[in-house]
C-alpha positions as CSV (number, residue, x, y, z in Angstrom):
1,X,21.3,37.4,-27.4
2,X,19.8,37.2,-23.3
3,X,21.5,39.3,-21.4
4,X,19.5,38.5,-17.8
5,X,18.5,42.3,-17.9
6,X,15.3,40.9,-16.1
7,X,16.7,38.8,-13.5
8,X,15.3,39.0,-10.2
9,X,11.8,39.9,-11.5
10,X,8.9,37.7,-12.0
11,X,6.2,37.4,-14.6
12,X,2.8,35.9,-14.7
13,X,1.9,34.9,-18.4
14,X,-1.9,33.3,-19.5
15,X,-2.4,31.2,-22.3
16,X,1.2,30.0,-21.7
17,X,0.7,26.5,-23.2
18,X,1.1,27.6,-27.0
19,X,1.2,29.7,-29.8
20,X,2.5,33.5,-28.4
21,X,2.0,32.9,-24.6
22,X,4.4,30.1,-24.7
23,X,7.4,32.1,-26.9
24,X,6.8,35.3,-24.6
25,X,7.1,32.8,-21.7
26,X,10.3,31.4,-23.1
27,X,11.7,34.7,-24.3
28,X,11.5,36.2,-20.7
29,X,12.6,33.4,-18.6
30,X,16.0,33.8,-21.3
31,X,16.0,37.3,-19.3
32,X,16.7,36.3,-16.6
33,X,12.3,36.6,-15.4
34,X,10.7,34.0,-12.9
35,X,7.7,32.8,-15.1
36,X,4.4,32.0,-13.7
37,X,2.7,29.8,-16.6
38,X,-1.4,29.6,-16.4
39,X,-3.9,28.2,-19.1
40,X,-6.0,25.1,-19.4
41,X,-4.3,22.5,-20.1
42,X,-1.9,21.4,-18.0
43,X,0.6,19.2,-20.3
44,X,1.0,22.0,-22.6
45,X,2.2,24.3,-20.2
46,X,4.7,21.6,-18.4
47,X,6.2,21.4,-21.8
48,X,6.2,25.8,-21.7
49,X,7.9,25.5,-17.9
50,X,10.6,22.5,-18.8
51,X,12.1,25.2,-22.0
52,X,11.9,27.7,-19.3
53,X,13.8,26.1,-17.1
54,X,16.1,25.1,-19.3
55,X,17.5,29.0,-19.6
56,X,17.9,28.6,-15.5
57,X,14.6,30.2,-15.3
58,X,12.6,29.4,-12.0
59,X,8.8,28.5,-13.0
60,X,6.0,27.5,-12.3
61,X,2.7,26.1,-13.8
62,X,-0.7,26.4,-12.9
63,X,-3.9,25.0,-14.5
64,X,-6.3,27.5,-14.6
65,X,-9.5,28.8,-16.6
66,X,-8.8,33.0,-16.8
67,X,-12.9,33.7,-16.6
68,X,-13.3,31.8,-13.4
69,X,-12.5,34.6,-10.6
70,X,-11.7,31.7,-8.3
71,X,-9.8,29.8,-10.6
72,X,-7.8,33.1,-11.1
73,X,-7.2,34.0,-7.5
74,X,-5.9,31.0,-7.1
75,X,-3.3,30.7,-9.5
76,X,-2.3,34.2,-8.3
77,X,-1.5,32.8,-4.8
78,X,0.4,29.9,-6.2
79,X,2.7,31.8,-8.4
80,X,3.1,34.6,-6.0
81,X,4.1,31.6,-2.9
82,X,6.4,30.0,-5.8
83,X,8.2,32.4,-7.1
84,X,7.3,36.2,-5.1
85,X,5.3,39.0,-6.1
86,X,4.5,39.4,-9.6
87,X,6.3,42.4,-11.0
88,X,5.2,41.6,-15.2
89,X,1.7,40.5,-16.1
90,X,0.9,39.6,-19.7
91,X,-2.7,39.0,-20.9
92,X,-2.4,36.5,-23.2
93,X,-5.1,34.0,-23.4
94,X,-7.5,34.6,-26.0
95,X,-10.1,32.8,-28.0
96,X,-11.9,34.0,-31.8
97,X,-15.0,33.5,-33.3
98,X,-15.4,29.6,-34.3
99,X,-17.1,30.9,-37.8
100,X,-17.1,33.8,-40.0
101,X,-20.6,35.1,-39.8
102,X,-22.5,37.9,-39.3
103,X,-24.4,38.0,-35.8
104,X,-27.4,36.8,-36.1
105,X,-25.5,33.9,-37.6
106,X,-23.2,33.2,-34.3
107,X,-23.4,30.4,-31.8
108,X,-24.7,32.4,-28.9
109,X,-23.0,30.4,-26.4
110,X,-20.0,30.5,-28.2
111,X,-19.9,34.5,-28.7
112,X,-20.1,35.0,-25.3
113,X,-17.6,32.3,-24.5
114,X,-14.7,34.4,-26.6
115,X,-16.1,37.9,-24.9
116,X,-15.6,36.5,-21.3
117,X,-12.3,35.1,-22.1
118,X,-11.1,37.8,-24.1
119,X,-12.4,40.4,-21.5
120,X,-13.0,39.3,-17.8
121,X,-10.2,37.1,-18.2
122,X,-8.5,40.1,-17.8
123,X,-10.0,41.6,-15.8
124,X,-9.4,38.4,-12.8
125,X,-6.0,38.9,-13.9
126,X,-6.2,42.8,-13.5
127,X,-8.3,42.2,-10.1
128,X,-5.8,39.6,-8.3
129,X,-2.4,40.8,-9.6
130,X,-2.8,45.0,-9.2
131,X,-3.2,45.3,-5.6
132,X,0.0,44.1,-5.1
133,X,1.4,46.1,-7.5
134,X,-0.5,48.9,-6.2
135,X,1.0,48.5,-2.7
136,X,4.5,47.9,-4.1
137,X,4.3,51.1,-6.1
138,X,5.7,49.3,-9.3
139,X,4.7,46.5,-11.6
140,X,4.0,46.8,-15.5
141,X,0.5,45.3,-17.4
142,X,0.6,44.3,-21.0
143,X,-2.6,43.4,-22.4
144,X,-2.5,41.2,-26.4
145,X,-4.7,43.1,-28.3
146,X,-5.4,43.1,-32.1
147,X,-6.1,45.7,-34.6
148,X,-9.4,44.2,-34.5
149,X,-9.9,46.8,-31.9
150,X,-9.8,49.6,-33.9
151,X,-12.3,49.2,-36.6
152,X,-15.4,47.1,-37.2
153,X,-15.4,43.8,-38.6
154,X,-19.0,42.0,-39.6
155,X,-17.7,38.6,-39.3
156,X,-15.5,38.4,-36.1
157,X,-18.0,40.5,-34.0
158,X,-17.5,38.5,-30.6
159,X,-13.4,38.7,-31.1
160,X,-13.2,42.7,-32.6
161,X,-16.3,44.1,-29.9
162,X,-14.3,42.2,-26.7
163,X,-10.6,43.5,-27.9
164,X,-12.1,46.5,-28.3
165,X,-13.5,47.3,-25.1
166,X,-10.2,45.5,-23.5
167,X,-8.5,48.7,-25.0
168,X,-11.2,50.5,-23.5
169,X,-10.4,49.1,-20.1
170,X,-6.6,49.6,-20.0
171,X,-7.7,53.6,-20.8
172,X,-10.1,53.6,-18.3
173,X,-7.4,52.7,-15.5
174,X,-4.1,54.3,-16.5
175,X,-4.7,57.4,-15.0
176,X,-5.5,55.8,-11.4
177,X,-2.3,53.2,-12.2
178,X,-0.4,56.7,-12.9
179,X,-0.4,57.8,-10.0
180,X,0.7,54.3,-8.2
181,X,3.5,53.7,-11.1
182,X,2.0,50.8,-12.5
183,X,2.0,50.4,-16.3
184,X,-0.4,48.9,-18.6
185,X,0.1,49.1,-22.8
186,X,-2.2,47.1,-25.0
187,X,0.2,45.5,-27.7
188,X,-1.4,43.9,-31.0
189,X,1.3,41.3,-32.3
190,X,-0.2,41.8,-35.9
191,X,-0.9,38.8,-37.7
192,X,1.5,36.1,-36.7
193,X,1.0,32.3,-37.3
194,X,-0.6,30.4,-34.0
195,X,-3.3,27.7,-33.8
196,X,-5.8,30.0,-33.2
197,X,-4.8,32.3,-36.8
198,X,-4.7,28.9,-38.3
199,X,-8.0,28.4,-38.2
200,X,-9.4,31.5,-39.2
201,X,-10.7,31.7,-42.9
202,X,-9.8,35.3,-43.9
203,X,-5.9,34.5,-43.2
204,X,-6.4,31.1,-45.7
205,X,-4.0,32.1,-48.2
206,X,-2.0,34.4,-45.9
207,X,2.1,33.8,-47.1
208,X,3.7,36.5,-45.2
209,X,3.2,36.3,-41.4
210,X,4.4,38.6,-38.6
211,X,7.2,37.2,-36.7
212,X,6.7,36.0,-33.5
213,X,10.3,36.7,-32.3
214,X,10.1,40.1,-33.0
215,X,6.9,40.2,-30.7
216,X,8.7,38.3,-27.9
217,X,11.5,40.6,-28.3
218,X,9.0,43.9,-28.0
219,X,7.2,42.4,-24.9
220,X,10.7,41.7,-23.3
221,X,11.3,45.8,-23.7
222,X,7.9,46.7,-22.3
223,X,8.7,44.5,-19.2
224,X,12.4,46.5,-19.2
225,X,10.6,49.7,-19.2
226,X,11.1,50.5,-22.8
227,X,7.5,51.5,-23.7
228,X,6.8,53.3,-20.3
229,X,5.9,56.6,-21.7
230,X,3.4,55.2,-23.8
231,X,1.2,54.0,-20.4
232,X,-2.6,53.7,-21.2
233,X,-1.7,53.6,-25.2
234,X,-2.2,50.8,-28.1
235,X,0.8,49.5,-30.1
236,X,0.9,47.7,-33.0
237,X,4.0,45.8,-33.3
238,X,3.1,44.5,-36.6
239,X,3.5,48.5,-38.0
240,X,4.6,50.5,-35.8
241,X,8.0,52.1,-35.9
242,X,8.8,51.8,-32.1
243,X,11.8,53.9,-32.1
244,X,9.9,57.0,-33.5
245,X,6.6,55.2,-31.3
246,X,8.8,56.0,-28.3
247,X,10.7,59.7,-29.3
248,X,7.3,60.8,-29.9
249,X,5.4,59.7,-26.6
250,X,5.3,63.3,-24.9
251,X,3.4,64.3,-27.9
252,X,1.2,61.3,-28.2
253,X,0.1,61.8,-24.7
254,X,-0.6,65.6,-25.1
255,X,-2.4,65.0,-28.2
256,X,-4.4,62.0,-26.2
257,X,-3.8,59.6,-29.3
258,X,-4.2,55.9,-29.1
259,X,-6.7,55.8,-27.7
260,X,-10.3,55.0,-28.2
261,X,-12.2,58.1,-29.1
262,X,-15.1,59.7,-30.7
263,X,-14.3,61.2,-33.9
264,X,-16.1,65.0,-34.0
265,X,-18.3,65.7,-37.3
266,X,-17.3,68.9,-37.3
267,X,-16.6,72.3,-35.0
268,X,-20.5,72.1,-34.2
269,X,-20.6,68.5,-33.2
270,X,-21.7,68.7,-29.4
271,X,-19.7,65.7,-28.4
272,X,-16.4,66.9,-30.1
């Protein structure tokens, strides 16, 4: 049931037009959240803002490719003149290898395509939004990522190396966010049913999907604060128990887990 515990704030969401962008969109304008919507296409996302608005939620919606740094900077300005400062930033939009095959296989063009949208799409997010949030001395990042991150896959190398190293850039700024108060988490829905999974051949014959809901309601807590002791880490909303996620964080932190590391061979490995 909304309860408006986020009213007053306001988010900027990519890849708002469908699939999770669009639901996360939805679920925090029903918080009470000011929602700036930016993708490609710009009927899709008009159709995002209109369910927005209909939970009283002020909106906006802004055409935009993320991997143009212009494009990006641009939509900043617009939602940030709209609606104010953005205090929630979710980097949605994503794209996934068109086939499954190995490398040397690949459409060149088309592997890099899912790289740069996957990668420095957020990074012109990252680069436009944080300053602001730097300066404020508040705001909270959350990165979609995928458990495609964590371990190699032969087939999806452009989608698995790109969420990979986006994990690799959220750890490579939370310390210097730390210190400003600024969040970032990197949050892999697990495998939920979107146009994009749709068309991907190893989830064919998939019958028991990850709920979408349940994702919308776990990035509404991140943007509450929930999972603020868990700044720089990955979670896996698909597995993870959060409650114990969250009562463990202190420990987690210590231990520096989540994160992407290299494993030791042994006591006498020199980069252990």
């Amino acid at each position: 049931m909304p309860t408006g515990s986020l009213a007053g704030q306001v988010a900027l969401v990519t890849g708002a037009g469908r699939g999770i962008g669009r639901e996360i969109a939805i679920g925090l304008a029903a918080e009470g959240m000011a929602v700036g919507l930016v993708g490609r296409n710009h009927g899709v996302l008009v159709e995002t803002l209109r369910q927005c608005v209909r939970h009283g939620a002020r909106g906006v919606a802004v055409t935009a490719d993320v991997t143009r740094p212009g494009a990006v900077r641009e939509a900043v300005r617009a939602v940030e003149r709209d609606l104010g400062p953005v205090d929630f930033l979710v980097n949605n939009a994503g794209q996934v290898d068109r086939d499954e095959v190995p490398l040397w296989e690949t459409d060149p063009a088309q592997w890099w395509q899912v790289v740069e949208t996957n990668l420095r799409g957020p990074y012109n997010l990252l680069r436009s939004v944080l300053p602001g949030m730097v300066e404020r001395g508040r705001g909270r990042v959350v990165n979609l990522n995928s458990g495609f991150a964590l371990r190699p896959d032969g087939h999806y190398t452009a989608y698995a190396t790109s969420k990979g190293a986006l994990l690799q850039l959220s750890d490579n700024i939370a310390d210097s966010l730390a210190a400003h108060h600024v969040v970032v988490l990197d949050i892999s829905p697990g495998a939920v049913q979107t146009d994009m999974t749709a068309g991907m051949p190893m989830f064919k014959d998939m019958k028991a999907w990850g709920s979408i809901p349940y994702m919308v309601a776990v990035t509404v807590d991140a943007a509450r604060g929930r999972f603020d002791a868990l700044h720089g880490r990955f979670i896996h909303a698909g597995r993870d128990n959060l409650e114990q996620l969250v009562a463990r964080a202190e420990a987690i932190r210590e231990s520096d887990a989540r994160t992407l590391r290299l494993r030791a061979y042994g006591e006498d490995d020199p980069m252990g």
